[in-house]
N, C-alpha and C positions, 0 to 999 in steps of 0.2 A: 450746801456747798455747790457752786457752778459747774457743773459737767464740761468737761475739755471741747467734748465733739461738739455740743450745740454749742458753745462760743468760735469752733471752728466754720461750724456751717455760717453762724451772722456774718465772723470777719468774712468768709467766701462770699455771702452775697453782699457786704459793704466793697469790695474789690471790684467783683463782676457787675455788680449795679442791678441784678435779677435772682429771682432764685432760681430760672434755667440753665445764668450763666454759673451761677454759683451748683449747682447738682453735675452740670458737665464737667467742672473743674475737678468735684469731688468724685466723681465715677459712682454718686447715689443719682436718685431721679426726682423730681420737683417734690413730688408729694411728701417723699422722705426728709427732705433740707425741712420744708414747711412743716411735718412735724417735730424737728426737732426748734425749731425757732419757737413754735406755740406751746412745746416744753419750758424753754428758756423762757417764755412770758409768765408763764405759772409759777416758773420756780422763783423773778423775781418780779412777781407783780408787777409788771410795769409793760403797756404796750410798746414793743418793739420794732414791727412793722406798720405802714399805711398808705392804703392805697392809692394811686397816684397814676392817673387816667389808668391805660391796662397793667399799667405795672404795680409796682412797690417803691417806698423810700423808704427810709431808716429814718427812726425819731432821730429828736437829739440824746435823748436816754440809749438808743441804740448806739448810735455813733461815737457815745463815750466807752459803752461797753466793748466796740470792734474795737478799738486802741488797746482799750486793756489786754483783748484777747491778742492782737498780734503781740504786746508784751510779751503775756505768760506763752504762748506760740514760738518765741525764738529760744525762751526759756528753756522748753521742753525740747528745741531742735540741738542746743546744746549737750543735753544729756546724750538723744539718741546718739547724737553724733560718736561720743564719749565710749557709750556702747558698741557701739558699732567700729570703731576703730582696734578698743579692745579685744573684740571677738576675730581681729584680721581680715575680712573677709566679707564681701558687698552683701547685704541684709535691710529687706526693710522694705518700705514703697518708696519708688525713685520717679519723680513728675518731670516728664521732659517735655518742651515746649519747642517747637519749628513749626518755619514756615513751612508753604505749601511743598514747596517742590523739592523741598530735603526730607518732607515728610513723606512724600512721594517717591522719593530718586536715592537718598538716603538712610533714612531712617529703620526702614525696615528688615532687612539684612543687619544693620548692629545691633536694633532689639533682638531679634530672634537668637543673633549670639549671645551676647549678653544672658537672657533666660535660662538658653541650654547650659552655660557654664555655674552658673550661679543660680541653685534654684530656691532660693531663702530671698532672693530678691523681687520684690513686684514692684513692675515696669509698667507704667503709665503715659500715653502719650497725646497733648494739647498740640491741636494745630492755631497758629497765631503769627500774625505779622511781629517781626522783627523788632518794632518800634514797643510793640505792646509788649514780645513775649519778654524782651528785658527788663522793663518794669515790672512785670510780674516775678520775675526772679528778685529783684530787689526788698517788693511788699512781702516775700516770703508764701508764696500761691504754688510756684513751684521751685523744682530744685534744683533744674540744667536747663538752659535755649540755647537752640544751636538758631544762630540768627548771622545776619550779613548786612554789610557797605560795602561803599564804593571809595576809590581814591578822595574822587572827589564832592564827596557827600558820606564823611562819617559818621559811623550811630555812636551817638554819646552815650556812655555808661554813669550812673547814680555810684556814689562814693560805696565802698564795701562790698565790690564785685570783684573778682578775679576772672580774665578770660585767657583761652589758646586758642590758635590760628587751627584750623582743621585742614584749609585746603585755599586754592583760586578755583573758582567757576566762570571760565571765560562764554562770554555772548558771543551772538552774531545775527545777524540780518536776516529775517524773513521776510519774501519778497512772494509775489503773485507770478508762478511762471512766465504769462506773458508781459510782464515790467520791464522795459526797453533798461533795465540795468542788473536784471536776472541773466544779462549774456556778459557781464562782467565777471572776471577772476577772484577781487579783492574789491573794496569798497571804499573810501576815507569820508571824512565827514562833514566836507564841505559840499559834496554832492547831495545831500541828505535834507538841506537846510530846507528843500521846497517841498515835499515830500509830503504826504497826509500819512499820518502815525496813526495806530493802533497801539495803546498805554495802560498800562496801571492806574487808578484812580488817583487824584492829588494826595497828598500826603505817604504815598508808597516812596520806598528807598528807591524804587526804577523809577520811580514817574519822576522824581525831584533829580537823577541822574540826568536821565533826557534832556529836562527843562534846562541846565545847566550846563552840558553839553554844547547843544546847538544856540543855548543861547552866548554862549561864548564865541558860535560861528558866526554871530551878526543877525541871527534870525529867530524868529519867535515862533514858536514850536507848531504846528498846523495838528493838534490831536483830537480826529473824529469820532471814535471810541476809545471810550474807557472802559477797559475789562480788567478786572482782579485774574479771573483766570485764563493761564496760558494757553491749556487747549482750547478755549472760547477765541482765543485771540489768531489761533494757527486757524481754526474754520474764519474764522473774516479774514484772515488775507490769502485764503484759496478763493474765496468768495470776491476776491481783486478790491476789496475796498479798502486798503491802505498796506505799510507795512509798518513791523514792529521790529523790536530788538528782544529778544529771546533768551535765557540763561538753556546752557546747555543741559544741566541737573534737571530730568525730570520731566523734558523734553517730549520724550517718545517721540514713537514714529512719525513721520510729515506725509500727510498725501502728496499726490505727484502736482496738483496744481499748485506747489509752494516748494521754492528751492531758496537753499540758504547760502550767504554768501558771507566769508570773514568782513569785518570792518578793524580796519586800518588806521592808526594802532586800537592794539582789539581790547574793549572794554571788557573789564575782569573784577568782579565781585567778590570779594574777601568772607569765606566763612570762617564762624567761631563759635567757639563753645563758650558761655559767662557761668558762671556760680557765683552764691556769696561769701565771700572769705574765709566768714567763719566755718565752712563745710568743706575746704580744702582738702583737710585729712579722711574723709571721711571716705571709706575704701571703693563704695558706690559711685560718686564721684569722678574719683580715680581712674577707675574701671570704666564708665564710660567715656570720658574725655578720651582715653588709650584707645577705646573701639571705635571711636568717630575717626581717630585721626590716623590707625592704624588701617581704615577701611577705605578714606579716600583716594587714594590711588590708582584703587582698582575700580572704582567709581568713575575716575578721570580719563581714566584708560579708556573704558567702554563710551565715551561719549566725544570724540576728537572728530567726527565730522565738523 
């Protein structure tokens, strides 16, 4: 008979594409994924993985058996579920998935609740872009993303998702204190259009905002770094080499060579909580959607410069 966890560990590294992504997903470490996969090889005679420059790929024998396993995987998430709703009460491992700056800004103040009230529940937390982490909620990898869009750049949801709104995380303008528009009140965005930016990499919900933004103003976007991350991006525009646009979540402090200025009307980022439907009921769920959305507030509060 097939063992659950080595078909959990193939579908993980059929998902993450590695078995480092696949051990970080599982909160095991490479060596352990890789022995249960050379389990699963013995137990059905058939090579499973191969290697492929430094990495791994999955046969096609492999590939038929990750299907299977995410099969018997939603199978068995059904039961827990069942379980778990019957006993009333959040139980169980709960995989949550955010971006950076909620995993930063948010996140951790509602784990820590969560934990203390509930201690039958074990709480896991995947940091991941937005775009990914909700695909992952789908493929069934994890079990909540607290992920974000823009007005005008929404993140599409895969059929069989349920989401709630948690909060707005309104932006604003970081500028090089000597920037002949750091003596400005307010901002709007036709001033903007000539501007050398500091961005997210293509494919980021801010970077594809921007581009859409100002290319709406008549102008094609001037983006001299690309940085994923935000404090990377406040040190270059102390450093006067462009400015950025900032979410306020996660922010922290600003050196004094960088002052921030509202823009005008002020772009605002929509956070959410998704799950997959069938996991609704399920009281861990529950519980945490209520502490995300119960906690922004005071989240929002603290960050109104």
């Amino acid at each position: 008979m097939l063992d659950l966890a080595r078909l959990r560990a193939l579908h993980a590294v059929h998902i993450h594409g590695s078995v480092g992504g696949a051990a970080a997903a599982l909160g095991y470490t490479p060596s352990a994924v890789s022995q249960q996969i050379a389990k699963l090889e013995r137990e059905t005679g058939t090579a499973l993985l191969e290697r492929q420059g430094r990495g791994v790929a999955l046969t096609d024998a492999a590939k038929l058996l990750a299907d299977t396993a995410q099969q018997l995987l939603s199978i068995v998430e059904e039961a827990e579920v069942a379980l778990e709703e019957r006993r009333g009460r959040p139980a169980g491992r709960l995989t949550v998935a955010a971006f950076p700056t909620a995993a930063r800004g948010l996140l951790p103040a509602v784990l820590a609740g969560l934990t203390a009230a509930h201690k039958a529940l074990d709480l896991r937390l995947v940091e991941e872009d937005p775009h990914r982490s909700v695909d992952l909620v789908a493929r069934g990898v994890v079990d909540l993303a607290v992920a974000h869009d823009w007005d005008i750049a929404p993140l599409p949801a895969p059929e069989g998702l349920r989401r709630a709104a948690i909060g707005a995380d309104r932006c604003d303008i970081l500028l090089p204190a000597r920037h002949p528009l750091a003596a400005r009140d307010a901002l709007v965005r036709e001033e903007l259009t000539t501007q050398r930016w500091i961005c997210q990499p293509p494919g980021s919900v801010c970077h594809d905002w921007l581009m859409r933004t100002l290319r709406a103003c008549g102008c094609e976007p001037d983006v001299v770094c690309h940085v994923a991350e935000y404090q990377t991006q406040v040190a270059l525009v102390a450093a006067g080499l462009g400015i950025a646009l900032v979410p306020r979540l996660g922010r922290g402090p600003l050196p004094q060579e960088v002052v921030v200025r509202p823009l005008e009307p002020a772009p605002v980022r929509g956070l959410f909580a998704v799950w997959r439907s069938g996991t609704s009921r399920r009281p861990a769920i529950i519980e945490a959607v209520r502490a995300l959305r119960d906690h922004w507030p005071a989240v929002a509060e603290g960050r109104t410069e």
